[in-house]
C-alpha positions as CSV (number, residue, x, y, z in Angstrom):
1,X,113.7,156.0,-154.8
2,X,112.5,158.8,-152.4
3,X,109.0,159.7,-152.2
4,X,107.7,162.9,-153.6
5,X,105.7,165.0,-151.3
6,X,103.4,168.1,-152.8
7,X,103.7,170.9,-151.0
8,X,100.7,173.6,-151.2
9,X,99.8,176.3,-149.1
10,X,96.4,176.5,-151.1
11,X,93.5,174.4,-149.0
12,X,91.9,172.2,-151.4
13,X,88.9,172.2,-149.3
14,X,87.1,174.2,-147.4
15,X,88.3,175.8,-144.6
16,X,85.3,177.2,-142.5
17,X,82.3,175.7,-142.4
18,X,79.1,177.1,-142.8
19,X,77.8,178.0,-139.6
20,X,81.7,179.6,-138.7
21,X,80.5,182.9,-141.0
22,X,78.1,185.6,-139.9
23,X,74.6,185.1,-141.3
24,X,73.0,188.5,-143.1
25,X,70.1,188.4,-140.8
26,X,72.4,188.3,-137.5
27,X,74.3,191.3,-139.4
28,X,71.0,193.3,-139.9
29,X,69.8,193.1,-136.5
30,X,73.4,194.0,-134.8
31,X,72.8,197.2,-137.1
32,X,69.1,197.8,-136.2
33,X,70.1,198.0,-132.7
34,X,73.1,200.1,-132.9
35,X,70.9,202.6,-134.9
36,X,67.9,202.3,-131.7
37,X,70.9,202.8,-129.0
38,X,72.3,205.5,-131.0
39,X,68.6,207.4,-131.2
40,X,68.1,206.8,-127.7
41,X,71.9,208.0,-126.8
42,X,70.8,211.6,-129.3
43,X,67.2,212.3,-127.4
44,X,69.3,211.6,-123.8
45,X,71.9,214.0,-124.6
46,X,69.1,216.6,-126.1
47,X,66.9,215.9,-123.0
48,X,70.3,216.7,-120.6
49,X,70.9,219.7,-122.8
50,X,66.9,221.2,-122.9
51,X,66.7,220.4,-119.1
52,X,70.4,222.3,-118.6
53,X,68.9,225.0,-120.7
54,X,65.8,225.5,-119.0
55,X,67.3,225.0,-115.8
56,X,69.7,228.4,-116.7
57,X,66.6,229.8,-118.0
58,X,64.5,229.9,-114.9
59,X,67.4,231.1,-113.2
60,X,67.7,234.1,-115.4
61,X,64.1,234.5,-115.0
62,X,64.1,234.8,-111.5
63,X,67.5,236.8,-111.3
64,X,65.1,239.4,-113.4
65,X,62.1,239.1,-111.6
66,X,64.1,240.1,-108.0
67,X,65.5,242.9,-109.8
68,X,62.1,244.3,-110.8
69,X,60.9,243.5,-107.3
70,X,63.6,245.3,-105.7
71,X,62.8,248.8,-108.4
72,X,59.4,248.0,-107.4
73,X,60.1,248.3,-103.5
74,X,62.3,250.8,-104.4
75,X,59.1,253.3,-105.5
76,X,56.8,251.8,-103.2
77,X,58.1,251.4,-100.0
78,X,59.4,254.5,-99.0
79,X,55.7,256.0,-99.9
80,X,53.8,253.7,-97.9
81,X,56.3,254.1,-95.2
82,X,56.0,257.2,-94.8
83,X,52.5,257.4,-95.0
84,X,52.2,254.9,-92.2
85,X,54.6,257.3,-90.2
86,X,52.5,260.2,-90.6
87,X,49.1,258.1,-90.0
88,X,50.9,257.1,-86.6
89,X,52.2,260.1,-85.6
90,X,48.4,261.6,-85.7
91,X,47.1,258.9,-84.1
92,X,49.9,259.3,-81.0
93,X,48.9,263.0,-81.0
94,X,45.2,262.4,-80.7
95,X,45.6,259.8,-78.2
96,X,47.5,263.1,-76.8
97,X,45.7,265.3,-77.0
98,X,42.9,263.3,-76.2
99,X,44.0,262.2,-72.8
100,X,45.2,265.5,-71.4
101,X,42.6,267.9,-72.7
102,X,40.7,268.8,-70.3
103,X,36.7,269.5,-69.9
104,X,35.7,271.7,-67.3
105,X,31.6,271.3,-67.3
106,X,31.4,268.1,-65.6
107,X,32.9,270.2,-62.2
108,X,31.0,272.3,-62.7
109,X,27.9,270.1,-62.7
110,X,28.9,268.4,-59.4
111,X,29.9,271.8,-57.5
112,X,26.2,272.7,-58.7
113,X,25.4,269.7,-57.0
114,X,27.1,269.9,-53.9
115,X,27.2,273.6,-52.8
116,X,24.6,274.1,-50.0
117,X,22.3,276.8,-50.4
118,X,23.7,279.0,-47.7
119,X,27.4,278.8,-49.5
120,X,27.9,280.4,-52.9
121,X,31.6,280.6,-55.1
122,X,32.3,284.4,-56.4
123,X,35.9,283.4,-58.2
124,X,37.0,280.3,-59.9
125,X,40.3,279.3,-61.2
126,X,42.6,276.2,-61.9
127,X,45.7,275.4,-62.6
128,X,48.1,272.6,-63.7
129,X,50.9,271.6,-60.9
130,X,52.9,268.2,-60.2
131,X,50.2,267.3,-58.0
132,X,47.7,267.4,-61.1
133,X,44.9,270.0,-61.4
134,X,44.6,272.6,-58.3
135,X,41.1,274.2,-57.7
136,X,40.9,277.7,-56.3
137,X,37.8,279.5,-55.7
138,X,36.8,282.0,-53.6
139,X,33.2,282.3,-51.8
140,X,30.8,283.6,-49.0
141,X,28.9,281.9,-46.5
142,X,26.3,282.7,-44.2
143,X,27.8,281.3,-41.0
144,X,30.8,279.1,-39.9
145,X,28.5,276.5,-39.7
146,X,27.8,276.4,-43.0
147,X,31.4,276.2,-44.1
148,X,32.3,273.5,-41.9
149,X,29.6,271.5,-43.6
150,X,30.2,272.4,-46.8
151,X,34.0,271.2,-46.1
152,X,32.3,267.8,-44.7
153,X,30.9,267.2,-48.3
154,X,33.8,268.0,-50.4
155,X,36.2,265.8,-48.0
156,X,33.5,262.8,-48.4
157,X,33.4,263.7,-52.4
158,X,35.9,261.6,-54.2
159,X,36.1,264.1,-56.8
160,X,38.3,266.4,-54.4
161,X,41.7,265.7,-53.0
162,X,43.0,267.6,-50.2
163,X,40.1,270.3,-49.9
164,X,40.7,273.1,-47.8
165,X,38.6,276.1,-46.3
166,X,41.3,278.9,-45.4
167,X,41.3,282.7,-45.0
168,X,38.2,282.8,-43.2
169,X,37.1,286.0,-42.1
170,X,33.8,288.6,-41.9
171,X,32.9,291.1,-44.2
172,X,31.0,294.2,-44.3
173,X,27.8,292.5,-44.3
174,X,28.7,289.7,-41.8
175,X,28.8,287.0,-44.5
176,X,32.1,284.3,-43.8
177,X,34.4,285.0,-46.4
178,X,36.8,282.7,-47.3
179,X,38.9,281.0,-50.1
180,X,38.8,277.4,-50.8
181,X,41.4,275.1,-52.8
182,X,41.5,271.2,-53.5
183,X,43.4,268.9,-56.0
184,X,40.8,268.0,-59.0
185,X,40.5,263.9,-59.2
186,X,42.0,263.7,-63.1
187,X,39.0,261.5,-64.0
188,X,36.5,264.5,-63.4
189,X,38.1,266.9,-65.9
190,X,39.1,263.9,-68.4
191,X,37.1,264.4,-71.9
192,X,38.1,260.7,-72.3
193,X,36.4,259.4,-69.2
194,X,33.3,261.6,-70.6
195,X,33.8,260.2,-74.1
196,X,34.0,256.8,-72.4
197,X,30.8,257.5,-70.6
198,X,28.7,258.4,-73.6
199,X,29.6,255.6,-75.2
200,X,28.6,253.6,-72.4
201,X,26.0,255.0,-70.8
202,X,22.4,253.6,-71.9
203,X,19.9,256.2,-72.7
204,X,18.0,256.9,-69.6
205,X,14.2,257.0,-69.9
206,X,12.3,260.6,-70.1
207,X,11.1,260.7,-66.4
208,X,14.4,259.7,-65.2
209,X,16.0,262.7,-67.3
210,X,13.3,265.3,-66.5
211,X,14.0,264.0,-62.4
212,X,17.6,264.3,-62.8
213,X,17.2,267.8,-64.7
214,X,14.7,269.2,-62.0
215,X,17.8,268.2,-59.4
216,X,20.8,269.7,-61.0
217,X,18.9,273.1,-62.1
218,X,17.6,273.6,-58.4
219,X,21.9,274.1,-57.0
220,X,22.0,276.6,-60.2
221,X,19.6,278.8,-58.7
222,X,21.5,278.6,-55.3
223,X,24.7,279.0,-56.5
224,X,23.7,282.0,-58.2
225,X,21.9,283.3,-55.8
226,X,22.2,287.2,-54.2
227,X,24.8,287.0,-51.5
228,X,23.6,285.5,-47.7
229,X,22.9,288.0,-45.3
230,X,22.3,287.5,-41.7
């Protein structure tokens, strides 16, 4: 007789054992951290997009800043510029101005100074020439001898260039007439040398002032003296 086999597809037993099956407490802390990773993934991609959007907002800021920098330019600029351009275009014509104007006293302190009592100047004139400031005067002297050593102290003088005695001859009265021109040293006539000087120059004490006073007014008298006679 054959044997009778069952034939089931139905486990009578268990099939998996216990520890084969996820606990609930291994199940609740695979979904704690999924819900952590998924915060942390949200404030990352919030933190890209704030940074992104702050980033665009600076340069928006800055992109309106120039422009209101540039307008601002715009209205200033051209103000101060051309202020600045008219400030140095009257300081160039005062530096000008300043260095050819020309101041006649001091030569006429020194020929005060220098013109012997027997010589005395009846005409004065200068001009301006390529060779700088030309001197002509006209005069009378008692003798030739006189000339000649009023011509010694002008050629010593380094306030004279080139002086010359010329058109020497006698007039009615026998007084040497004659007509004398030289080239003016620039630094004579120069109100800036002068300017320079009085800003220099240390006030001189009173008897040194009434000495030097006494000296220059005693040529004045000469100078204007009646004409030499013989």
């Amino acid at each position: 007789m054959e044997p009778k086999f069952q034939l089931s597809f139905i486990p009578k037993g268990p099939i998996a054992t216990a520890g084969m099956m996820p606990s609930a407490k291994a199940v609740r802390t695979g979904g704690l951290y999924g819900y952590i990773a998924a915060i942390i993934f949200i404030i990352s991609l919030a933190l890209v997009v704030l940074v992104f959007g702050y980033k665009f907002y600076i340069k928006s800021r800055i992109n309106n800043m120039s422009s209101e920098i540039a307008v601002s330019q715009d209205d200033l600029i051209p103000n101060s510029v051309r202020e600045l351009i008219r400030l140095n275009d009257r300081i160039k014509s005062t530096e000008t101005l300043l260095n050819n104007h020309v101041v006649v006293s001091p030569l006429f302190d020194f020929l005060e100074s220098s013109t012997l009592k027997s010589v005395r100047f009846t005409k004065f004139s200068y001009s301006t020439n390529p060779a700088g400031v030309e001197l002509v005067m006209e005069g009378q002297a008692r003798s030739y001898a006189a000339i000649a050593l009023q011509s010694d102290l002008f050629t010593q003088s380094a306030h004279f260039k080139n002086p010359i005695f010329s058109d020497l001859r006698l007039d009615e009265s026998g007084n040497v007439v004659f007509i004398f021109k030289a080239i003016v040293n620039p630094n004579l006539i120069s109100y800036q040398k002068q300017v320079e000087k009085l800003t220099v120059v240390t006030p001189a004490k009173p008897a040194a002032v009434a000495t030097t006073s006494s000296a220059t007014t005693t040529p004045i008298s000469a100078s204007t003296s009646t004409p030499p006679t013989n």
